[in-house]
C-alpha positions as CSV (number, residue, x, y, z in Angstrom):
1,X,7.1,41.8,2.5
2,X,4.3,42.3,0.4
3,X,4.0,43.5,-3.1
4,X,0.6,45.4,-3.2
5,X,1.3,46.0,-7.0
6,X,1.8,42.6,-7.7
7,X,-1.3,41.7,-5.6
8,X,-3.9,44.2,-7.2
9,X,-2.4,43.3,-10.5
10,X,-3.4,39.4,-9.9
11,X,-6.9,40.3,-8.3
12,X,-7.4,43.2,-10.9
13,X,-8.0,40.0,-13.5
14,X,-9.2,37.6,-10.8
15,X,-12.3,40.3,-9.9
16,X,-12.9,41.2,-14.1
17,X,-13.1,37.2,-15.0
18,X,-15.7,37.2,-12.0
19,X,-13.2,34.0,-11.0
20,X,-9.8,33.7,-9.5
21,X,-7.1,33.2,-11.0
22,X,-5.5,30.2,-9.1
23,X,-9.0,28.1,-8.4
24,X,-12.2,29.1,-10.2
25,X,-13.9,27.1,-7.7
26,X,-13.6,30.5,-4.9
27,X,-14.3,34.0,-5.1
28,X,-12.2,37.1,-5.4
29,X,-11.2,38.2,-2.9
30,X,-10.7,34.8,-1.2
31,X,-11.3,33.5,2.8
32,X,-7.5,33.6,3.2
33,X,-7.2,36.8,2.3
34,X,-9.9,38.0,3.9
35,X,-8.5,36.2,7.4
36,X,-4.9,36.1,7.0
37,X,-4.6,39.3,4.6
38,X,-2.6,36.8,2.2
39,X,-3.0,36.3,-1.6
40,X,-1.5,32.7,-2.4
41,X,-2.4,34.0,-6.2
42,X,0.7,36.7,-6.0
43,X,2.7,34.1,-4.4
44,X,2.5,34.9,-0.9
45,X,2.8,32.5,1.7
46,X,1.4,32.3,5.4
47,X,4.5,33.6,8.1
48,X,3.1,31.0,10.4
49,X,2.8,27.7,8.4
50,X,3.1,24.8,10.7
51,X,6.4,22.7,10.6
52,X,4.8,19.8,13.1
53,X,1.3,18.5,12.4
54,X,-0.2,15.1,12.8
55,X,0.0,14.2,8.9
56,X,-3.2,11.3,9.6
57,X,-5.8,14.2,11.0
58,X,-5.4,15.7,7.5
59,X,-6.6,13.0,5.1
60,X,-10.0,11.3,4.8
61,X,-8.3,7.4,4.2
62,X,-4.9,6.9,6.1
63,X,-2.4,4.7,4.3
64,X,-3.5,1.9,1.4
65,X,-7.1,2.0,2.9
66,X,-7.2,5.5,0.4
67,X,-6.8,3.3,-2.9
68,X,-9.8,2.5,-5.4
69,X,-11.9,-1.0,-4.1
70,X,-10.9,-3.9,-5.7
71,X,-14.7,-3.8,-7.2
72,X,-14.5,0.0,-8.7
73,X,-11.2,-0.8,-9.8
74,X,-12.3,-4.0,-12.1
75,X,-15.3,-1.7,-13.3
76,X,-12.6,0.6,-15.0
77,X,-10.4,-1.7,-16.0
78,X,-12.5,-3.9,-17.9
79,X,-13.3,-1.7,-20.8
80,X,-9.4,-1.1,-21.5
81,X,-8.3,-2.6,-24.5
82,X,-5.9,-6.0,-24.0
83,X,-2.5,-5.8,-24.7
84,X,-1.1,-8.7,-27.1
85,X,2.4,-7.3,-27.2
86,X,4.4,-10.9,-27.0
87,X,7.6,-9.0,-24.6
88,X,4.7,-8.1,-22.3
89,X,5.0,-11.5,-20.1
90,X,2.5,-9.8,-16.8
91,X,0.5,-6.7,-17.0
92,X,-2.8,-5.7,-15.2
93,X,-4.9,-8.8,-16.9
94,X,-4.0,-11.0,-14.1
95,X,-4.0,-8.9,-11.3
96,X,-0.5,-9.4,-10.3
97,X,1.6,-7.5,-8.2
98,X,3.8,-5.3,-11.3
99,X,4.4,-5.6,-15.0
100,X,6.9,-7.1,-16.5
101,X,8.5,-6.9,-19.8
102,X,10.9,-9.1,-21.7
103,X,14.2,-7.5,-23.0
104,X,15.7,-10.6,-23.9
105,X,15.9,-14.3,-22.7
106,X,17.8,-13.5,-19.7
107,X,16.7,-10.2,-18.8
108,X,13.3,-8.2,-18.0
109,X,12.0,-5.2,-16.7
110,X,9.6,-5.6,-13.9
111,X,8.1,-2.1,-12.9
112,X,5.5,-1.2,-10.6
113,X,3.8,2.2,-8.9
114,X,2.0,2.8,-5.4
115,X,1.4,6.1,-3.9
116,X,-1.0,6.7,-0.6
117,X,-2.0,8.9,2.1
118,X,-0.2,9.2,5.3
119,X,-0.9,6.3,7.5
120,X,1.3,7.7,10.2
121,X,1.8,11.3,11.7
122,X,5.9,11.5,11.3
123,X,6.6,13.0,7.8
124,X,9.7,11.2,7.8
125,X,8.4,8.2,9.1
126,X,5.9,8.2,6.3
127,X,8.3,8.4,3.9
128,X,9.9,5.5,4.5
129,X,6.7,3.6,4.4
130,X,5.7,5.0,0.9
131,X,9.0,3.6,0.1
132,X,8.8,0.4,1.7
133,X,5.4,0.1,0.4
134,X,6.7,0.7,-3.3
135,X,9.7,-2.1,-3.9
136,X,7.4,-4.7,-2.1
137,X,5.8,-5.6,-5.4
138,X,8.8,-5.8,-7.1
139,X,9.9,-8.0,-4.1
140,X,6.7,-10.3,-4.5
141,X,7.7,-11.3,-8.2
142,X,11.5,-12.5,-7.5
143,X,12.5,-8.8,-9.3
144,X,15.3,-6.7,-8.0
145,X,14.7,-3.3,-7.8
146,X,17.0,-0.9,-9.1
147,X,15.4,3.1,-9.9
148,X,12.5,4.9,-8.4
149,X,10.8,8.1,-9.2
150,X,8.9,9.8,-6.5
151,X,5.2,11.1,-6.8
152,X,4.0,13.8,-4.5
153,X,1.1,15.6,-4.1
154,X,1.0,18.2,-1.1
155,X,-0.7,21.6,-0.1
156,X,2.4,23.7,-0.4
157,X,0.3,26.5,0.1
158,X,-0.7,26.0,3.2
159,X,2.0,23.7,4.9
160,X,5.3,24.2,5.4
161,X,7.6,22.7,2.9
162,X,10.0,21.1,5.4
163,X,7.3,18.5,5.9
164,X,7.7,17.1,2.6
165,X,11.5,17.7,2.4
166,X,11.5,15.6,5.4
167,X,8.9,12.7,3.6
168,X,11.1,12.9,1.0
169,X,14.1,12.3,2.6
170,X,12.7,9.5,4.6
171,X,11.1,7.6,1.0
172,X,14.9,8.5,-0.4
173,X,16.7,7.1,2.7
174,X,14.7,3.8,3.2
175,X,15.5,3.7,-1.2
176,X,19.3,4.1,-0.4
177,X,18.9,1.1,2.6
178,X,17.1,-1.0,-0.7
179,X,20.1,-0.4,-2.6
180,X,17.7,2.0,-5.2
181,X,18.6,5.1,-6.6
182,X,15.1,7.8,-6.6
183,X,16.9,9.3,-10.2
184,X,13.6,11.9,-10.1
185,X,10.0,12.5,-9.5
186,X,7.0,14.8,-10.2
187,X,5.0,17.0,-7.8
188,X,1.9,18.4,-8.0
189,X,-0.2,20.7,-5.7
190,X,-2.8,19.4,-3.8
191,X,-5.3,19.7,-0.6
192,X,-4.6,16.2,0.6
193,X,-0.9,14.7,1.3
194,X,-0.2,12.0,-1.2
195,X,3.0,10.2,-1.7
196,X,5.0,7.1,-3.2
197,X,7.3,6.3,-5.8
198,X,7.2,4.4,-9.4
199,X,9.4,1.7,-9.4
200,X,11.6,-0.6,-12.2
201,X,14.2,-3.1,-11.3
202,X,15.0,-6.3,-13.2
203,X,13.9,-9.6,-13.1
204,X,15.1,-13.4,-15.1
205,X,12.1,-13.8,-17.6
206,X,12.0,-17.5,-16.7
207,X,11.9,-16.7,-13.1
208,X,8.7,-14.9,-12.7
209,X,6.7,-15.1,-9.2
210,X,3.1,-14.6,-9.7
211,X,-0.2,-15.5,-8.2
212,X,-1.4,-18.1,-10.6
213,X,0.4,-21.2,-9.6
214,X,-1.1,-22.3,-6.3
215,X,-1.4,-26.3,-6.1
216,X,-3.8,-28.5,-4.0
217,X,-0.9,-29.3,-1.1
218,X,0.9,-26.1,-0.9
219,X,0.9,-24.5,2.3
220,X,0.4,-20.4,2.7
221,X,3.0,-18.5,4.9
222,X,3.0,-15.1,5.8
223,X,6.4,-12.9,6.6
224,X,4.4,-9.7,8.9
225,X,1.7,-9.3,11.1
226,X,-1.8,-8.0,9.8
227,X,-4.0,-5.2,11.8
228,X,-2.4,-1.9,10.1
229,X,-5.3,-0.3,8.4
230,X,-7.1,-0.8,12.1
231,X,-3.7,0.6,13.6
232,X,-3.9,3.9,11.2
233,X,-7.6,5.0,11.8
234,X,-7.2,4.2,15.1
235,X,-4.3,6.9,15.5
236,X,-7.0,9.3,13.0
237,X,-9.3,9.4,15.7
238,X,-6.8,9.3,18.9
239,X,-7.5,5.8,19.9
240,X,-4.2,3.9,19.5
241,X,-2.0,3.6,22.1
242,X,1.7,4.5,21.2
243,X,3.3,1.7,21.9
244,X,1.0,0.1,19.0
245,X,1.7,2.5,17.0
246,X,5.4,2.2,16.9
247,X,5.3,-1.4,16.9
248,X,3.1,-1.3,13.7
249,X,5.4,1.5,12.5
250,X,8.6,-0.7,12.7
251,X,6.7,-3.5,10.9
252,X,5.8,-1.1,8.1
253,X,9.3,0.4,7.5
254,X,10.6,-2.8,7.2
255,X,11.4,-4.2,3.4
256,X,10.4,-7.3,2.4
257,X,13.7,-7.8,0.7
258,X,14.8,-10.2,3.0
259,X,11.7,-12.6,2.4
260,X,11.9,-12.3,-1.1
261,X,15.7,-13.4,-1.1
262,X,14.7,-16.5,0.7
263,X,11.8,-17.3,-1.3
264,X,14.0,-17.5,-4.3
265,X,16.7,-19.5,-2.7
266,X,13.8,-22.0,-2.5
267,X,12.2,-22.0,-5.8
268,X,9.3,-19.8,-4.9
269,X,6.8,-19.8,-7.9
270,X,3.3,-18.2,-6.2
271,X,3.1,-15.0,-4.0
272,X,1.8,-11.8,-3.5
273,X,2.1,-8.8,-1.2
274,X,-0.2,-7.7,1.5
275,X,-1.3,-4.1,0.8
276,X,-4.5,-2.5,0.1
277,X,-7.0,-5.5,-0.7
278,X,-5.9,-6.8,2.7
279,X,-5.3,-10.3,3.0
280,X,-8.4,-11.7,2.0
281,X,-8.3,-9.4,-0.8
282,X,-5.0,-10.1,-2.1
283,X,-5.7,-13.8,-1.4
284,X,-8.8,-14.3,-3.5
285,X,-6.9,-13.0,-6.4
286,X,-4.3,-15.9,-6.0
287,X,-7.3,-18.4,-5.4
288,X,-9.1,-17.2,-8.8
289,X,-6.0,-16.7,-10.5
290,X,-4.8,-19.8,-9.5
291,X,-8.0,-21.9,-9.7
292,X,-7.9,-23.3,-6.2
293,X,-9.5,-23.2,-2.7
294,X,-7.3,-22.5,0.3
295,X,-8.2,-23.0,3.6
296,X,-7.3,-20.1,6.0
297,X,-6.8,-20.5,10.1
298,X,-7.6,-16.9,11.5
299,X,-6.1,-18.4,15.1
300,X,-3.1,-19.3,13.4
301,X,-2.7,-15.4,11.2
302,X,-0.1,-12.9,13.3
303,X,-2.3,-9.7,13.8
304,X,-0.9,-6.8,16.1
305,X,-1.1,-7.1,19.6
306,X,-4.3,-4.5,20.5
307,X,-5.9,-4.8,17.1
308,X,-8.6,-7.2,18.0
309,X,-9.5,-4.9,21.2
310,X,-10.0,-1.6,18.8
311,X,-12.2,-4.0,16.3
312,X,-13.9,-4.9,19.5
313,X,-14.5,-1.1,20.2
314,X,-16.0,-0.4,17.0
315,X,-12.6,0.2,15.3
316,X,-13.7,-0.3,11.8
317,X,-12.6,2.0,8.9
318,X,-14.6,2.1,5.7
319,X,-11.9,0.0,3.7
320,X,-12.8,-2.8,5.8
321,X,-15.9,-2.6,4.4
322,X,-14.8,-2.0,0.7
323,X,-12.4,-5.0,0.7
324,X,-15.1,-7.0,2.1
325,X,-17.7,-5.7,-0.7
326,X,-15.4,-7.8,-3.0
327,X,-14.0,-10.5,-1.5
328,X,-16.7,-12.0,0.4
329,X,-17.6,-13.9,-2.6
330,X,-14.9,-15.7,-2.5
331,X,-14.8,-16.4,1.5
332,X,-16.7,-19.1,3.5
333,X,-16.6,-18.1,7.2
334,X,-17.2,-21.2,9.1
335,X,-18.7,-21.3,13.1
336,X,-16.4,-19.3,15.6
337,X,-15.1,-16.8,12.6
338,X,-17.5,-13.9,14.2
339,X,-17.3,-10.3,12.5
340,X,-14.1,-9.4,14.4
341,X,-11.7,-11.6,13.1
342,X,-13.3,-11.0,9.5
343,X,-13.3,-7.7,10.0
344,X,-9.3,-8.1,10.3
345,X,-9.0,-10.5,7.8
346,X,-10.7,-7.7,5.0
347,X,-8.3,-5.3,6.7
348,X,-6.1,-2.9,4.1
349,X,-2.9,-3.4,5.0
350,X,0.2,-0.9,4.3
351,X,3.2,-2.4,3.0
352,X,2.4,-5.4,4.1
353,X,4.1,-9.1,4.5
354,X,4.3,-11.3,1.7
355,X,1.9,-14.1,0.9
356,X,3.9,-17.1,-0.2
357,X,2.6,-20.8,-1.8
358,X,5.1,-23.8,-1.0
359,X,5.1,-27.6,-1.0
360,X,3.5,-28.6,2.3
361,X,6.8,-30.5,2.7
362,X,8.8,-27.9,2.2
363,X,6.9,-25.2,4.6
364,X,8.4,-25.2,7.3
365,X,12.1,-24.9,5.9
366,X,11.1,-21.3,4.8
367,X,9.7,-20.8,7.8
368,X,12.6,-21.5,9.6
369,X,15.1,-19.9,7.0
370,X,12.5,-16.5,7.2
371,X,13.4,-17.0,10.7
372,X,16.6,-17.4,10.7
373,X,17.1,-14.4,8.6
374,X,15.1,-12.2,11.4
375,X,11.8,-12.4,10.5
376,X,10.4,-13.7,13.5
377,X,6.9,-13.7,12.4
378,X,6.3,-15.9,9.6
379,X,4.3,-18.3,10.0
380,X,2.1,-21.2,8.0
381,X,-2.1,-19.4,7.8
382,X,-3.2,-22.4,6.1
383,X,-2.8,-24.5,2.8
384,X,-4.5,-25.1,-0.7
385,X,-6.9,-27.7,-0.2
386,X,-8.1,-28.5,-4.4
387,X,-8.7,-27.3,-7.4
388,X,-11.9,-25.0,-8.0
389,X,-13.3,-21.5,-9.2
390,X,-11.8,-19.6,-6.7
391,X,-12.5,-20.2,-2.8
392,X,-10.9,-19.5,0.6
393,X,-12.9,-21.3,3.8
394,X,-11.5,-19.5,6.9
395,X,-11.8,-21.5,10.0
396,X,-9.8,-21.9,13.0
397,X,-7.0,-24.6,13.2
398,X,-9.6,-26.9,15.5
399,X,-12.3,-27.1,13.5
């Protein structure tokens, strides 16, 4: 029912400012009043709002291919004043995966935060991938995760809310399967569907993972497949198939809990999930940081059955092209790497495998302990070749 009074009371001071009330950017009275005789303003709501959409056809960048390039985001950051705080043992100077400060010798805090658009059409789905996508940096740097708080922005005005009850429900269910409580969260209206969750769990000081100990004779292994950034703008403009879809879904969904726990049976000290930056991305920053050159074989890197075929069709989202903005400074390309296979290797990914650094003689135990723990795909990409400024020559295994 409507409440006329209510409503010319809100326009009455909407039409005198000469602006309404609820986004000075419009007119009073607005298009939706005008075409669906409804004033959001007095707190009406559309009758008809849509309880099933296809989440990815409402955003311009599905998934981790929405975040700030890795050369915008080093812009900002550099002017920001250092922090010299002795407890703080990682913040955002080394371009690790999460923070990490010291409570005392034995214990730390280690606290992270990722929220993206929807990579997938499933609210639900989604949800559990924000989720996933959140504890895998804590997962990268040894930490255990304990309490999350959810972020959300969403169009409440115009969708139903059952859409992100059920993304919510999904993000807290896949936090439940982590062993992580969600103890709260903030939510704030927006046009496009954002979602993910800040993160803190605990971590031995003296036991830190990061990305700056990669050796000359370490060997690289990766825990998941690569291609979802592909995958997701594929399924933005109706050219995935679905059995690629839930394929890349399952991978997505899936923690990287398990991997961490085996890393750290065997003394991990160097790794890094693959997210946003994609894996050339997130691999130059362990090659800089690290002070080494790693030598990459694309023919040996799992990628999603299909992706290469949509790459081939001209299957190639803008974040492809950010990431590669960046890290092609870094990246020697020898002969038979042609613009496909770097256009996946530059690929954002959403939550990702982990990247991990090992003894060459001790590679393929955690290979075979990943795999015996279910994660089939792991797999040695390549190894660290010497010291240097920072360099990663891609090549296939033959060459």
């Amino acid at each position: 029912m409507i409440d006329l009074e209510k409503r010319k009371r809100i326009m009455g001071r909407s039409i005198e400012l000469g602006y309404c009330i609820c986004n000075p950017k419009q007119p009073c009275p607005c298009e939706m009043l005008k075409e669906k005789n409804v004033c959001l303003c007095a707190g009406e709501r559309l009758e008809d709002m849509p309880e099933e959409v296809a989440l990815t056809k409402l955003v311009e960048n599905a998934g981790c291919a929405s975040k700030i390039s890795q050369n915008d985001l080093k812009k900002v950051l550099s002017g920001l004043p250092k922090i010299t705080d002795p407890r703080v043992l990682v913040n955002a100077d080394t371009c690790d995966d999460a923070g990490v400060f010291k409570i005392n010798d034995e214990f730390a805090l280690v606290q992270s935060v990722d929220v993206f658009t929807p990579n997938v059409d499933d609210p639900y789905t989604f949800g559990q991938i924000a989720a996933a996508n959140s504890l895998s940096d804590i997962y990268a740097m040894g930490g255990k995760p304990l309490t999350a708080l959810s972020i959300i922005g969403f169009p409440i005005e115009t969708l139903s809310y059952k859409l992100m009850n059920r993304m919510l429900q999904g993000g807290i269910d896949k936090m439940k399967e982590a062993g992580v409580m969600v103890i709260g969260g903030h939510s704030i209206k927006d046009n496009e569907i954002k979602f993910g969750f800040a993160v803190t769990g605990e971590i031995n000081p003296n036991k830190i993972i990061t990305n700056d100990k990669a050796k000359p004779d370490d060997v690289l292994v990766l825990t998941k497949p690569i291609g979802t950034g592909i995958v997701g703008f594929a399924s933005q403009i109706d050219k995935a198939l679905p059995s690629t879809l839930q394929t890349v879904s399952n991978s997505m969904t899936e923690l990287n809990r398990t991997a961490s726990d085996v890393m750290i049976e065997m003394g991990v000290t160097t790794a890094t999930d693959i997210t946003g930056f994609g894996l050339a991305g997130h691999l130059s920053e362990i090659v800089v940081q690290s002070g080494v050159t790693a030598e990459i074989y694309f023919d040996r890197i799992p990628v999603f059955d299909g992706v290469l075929d949509l790459v081939k069709k001209g299957v190639i989202s803008g974040g492809i092209e950010r990431n590669r903005e960046y890290a092609s400074q870094y990246v020697v390309a020898k002969n038979g790497i042609n613009e496909e296979m770097q256009a996946v290797f530059y690929d954002p990914q959403t939550s990702g495998g982990l990247l991990i650094c090992i003894d060459g003689k001790r590679g393929e135990e955690l290979v075979s302990r990943l795999k015996q723990k279910g994660i089939d795909r792991a797999v040695i990409i390549g190894k660290i070749l010497s010291k240097s400024k920072g360099k990663i020559v891609l090549k296939h295994n033959s060459n």
